[in-house]
N, C-alpha and C positions, 0 to 999 in steps of 0.2 A: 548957648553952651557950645563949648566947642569940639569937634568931632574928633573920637581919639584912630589912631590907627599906630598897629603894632606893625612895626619894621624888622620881619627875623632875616637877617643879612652877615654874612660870617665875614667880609672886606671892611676893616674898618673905615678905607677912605672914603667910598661907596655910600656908607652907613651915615658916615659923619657930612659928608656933600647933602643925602636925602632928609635925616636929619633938620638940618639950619633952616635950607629951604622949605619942607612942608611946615617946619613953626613958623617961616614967617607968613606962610601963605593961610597960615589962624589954626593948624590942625594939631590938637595935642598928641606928642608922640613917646612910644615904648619902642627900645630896640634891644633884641633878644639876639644876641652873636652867633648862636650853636643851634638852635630849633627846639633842642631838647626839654629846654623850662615854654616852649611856646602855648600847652595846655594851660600851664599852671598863668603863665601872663594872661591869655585870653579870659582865664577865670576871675583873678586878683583886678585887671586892669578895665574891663568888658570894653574893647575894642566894638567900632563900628567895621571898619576893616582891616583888612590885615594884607602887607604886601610881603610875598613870600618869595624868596630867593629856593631854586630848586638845587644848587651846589652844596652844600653844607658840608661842616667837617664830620668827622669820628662817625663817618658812616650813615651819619641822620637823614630821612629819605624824605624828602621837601616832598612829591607827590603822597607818600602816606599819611606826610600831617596835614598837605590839603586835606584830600580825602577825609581824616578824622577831622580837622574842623567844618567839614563839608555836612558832616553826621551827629554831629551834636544837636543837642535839643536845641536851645540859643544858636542857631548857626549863623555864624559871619561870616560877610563877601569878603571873598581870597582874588586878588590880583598876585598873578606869576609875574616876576621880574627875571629874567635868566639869561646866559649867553648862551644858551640852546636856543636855536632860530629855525631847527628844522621842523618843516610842515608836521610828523608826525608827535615831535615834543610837543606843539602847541595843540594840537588834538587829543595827545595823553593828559595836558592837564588842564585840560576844557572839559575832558570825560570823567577827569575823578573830581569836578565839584568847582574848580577858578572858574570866576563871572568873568575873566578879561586874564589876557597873558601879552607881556608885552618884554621885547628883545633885547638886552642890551647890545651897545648903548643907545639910548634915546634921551628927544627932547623932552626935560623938566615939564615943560609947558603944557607934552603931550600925557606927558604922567597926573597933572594935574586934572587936565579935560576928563580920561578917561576914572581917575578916582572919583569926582562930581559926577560923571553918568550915571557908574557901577552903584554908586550911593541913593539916587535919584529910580534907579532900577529896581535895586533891592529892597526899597521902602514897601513896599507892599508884598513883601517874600511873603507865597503861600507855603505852607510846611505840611495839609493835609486836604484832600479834596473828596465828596464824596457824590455819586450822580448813580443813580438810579441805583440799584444792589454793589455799586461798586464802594469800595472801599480803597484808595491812595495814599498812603504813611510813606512824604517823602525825606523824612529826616531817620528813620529807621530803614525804607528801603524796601518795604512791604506793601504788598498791594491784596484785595482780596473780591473775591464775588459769591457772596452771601456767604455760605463757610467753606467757597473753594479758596486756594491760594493761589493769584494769581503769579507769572513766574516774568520776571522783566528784566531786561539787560540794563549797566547802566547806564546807555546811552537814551534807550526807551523810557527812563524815569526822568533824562534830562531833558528829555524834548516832552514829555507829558507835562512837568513842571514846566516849561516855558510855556507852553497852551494856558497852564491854570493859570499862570500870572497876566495872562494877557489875555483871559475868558472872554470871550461875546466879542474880541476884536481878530482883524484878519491879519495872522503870521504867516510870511510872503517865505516864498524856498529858499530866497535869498536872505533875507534877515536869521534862519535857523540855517544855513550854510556856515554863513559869517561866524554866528556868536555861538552853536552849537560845536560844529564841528571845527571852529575855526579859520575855515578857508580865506587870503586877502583876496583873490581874486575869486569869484562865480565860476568853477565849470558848468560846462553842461552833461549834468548827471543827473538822473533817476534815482538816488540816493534818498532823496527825501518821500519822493512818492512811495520806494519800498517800504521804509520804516511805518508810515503812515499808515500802509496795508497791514503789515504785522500788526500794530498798537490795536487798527479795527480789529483784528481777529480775538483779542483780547479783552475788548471792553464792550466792542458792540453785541448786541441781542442778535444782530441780523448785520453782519458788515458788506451785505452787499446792499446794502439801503439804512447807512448811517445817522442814528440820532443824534449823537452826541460830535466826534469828530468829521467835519464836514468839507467837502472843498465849497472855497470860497470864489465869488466870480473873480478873475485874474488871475493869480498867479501864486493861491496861496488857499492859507485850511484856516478855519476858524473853529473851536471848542468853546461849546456849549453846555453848560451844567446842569439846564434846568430842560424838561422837553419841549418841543413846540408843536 
């Protein structure tokens, strides 16, 4: 069967160039010009992904419908296509929910690699996780510890979900730099180690002798759901 992905892009030559090519490279496609019907396509069509242009006419806010496709129960992988290239664009829409944002213009080719990653990635999307009293609803946005509420930014839901997706394996500060916050190059920053400490503050029993969120030997943390 072949994998659909909905195209909301207000240019039509843009549309029509992305379009020809992604059919012929086998992928069935919807192209929504305005954003506005993008719920109702996503419903009618159920897209595997969707590639979102963040410009839109008559005011339509490309980060908000990420975002709400980010929140939906059924939620679908959002690649950003934009001529916004600046550092903070690409971390605003890495923070409200896109698996990948990529700059206009670019290579076709490179649009293709990263649509089969994102797909390849998102195949095993967790949407809830649950470890010792804790309680994680990441398509709602709520998390909780027995009948406390627990209170999380959403960058802290974004980097918790990437741990659940990748449980019992080790996520390097460089792979949650990259795809979290966005960065093409690695600083050297303490950024992840922060967050890291906050999240312990939140989930562990004891976050200064971690059960759950642990550092891992090298250069990176591993999450664990189950204790040892």
């Amino acid at each position: 069967m072949k994998k659909r992905i909905l195209l909301i892009e207000d240019d039509a030559s843009i549309a029509r160039l992305l379009l020809d090519n992604l059919e012929f490279e086998g992928f069935a496609v919807q192209w929504s010009r305005t954003g506005r019907d993008a719920l109702h396509f996503t419903r009618e069509f159920s897209p595997d992904l969707v590639l979102l242009d963040l410009m839109l006419p008559n005011n339509v806010n490309g980060l908000e419908i990420c975002r709400t496709l980010s929140n939906v129960e059924n939620r679908v992988p959002v690649i950003i296509i934009s001529a916004r290239g600046e550092q903070e664009d690409r971390i605003r829409g890495l923070t409200v929910g896109a698996d990948d944002y990529m700059v206009k213009p670019f290579p076709f080719a490179e649009l293709i690699a990263r649509i089969n990653a994102v797909l390849r990635r998102t195949k095993g999307r967790v949407d809830r996780i649950t470890f010792g009293d804790i309680s994680v609803d990441f398509v709602r946005m709520k998390a909780t510890s027995g009948k406390r509420q627990l209170v999380f930014t959403d960058r802290e839901f974004q980097i918790l979900r990437y741990f659940a997706e990748h449980s019992g394996n080790v996520v390097s500060r460089e792979e949650l730099l990259h795809l979290v916050w966005g960065y093409d190059e690695v600083p050297l920053t303490r950024t992840v180690d922060n967050f890291i400490f906050r999240l312990r503050q939140k989930i562990e029993p004891d976050p200064r002798s971690p059960r759950y969120l642990r550092k891992a030997y090298g250069d990176g943390y591993r999450l664990t759901l189950t204790e040892e």
